[in-house]
N, C-alpha and C positions, 0 to 999 in steps of 0.2 A: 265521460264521467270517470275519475282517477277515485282510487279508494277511498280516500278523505272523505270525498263527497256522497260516495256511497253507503258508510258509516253514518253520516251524519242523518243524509235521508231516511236511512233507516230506524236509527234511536228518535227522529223526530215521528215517524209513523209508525213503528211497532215498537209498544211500548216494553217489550220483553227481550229483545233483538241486544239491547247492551248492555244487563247482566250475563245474557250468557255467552257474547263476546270476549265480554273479559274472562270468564272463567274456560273457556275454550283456549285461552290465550295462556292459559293460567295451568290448565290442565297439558299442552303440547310443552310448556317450557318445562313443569316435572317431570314429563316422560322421558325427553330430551337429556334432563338430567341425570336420571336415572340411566338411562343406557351409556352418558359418558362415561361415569364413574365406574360404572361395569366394566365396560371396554379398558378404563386409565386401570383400574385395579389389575384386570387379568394381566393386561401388559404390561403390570410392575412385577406381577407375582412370577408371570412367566421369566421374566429378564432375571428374579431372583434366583429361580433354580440353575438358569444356563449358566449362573456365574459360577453359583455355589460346585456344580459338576465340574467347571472348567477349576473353580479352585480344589478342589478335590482331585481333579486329574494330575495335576502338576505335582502337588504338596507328596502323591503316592508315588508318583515317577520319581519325586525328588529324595526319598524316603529308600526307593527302592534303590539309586545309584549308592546311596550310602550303606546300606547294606552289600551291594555289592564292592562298595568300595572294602570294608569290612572284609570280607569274605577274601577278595584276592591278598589284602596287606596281611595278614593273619599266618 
């Protein structure tokens, strides 16, 4: 017996068996969803800070050579 068949034996004898099929089907695919966006979120949020660090690391290194360029031309 392959699932098909199994489903179908079932909504034809228990007469409750496939509303809450579906809403178990219905319920794992929100859940599912819910943790994707979770996960997609964090790992944009997270990617957003490592950049903004790395752009802040540069932009003060680059800040800082002109100052020191500053300081020797002077």
């Amino acid at each position: 017996m392959d699932n098909q068949q199994i489903t179908s034996f079932a909504t034809k004898h228990l007469p409750s068996f496939h509303g809450l099929n579906k809403k178990l089907i219905a319920f794992n695919a929100n859940v599912m969803n819910i943790l994707y966006w979770h996960f997609v979120l964090a790992f944009r949020q997270a990617q957003r800070l490592l950049l903004r660090t790395k752009y802040n690391k540069k932009k003060s290194y680059f800040m800082l050579n002109i100052n020191n360029n500053n300081f020797t031309h002077a």
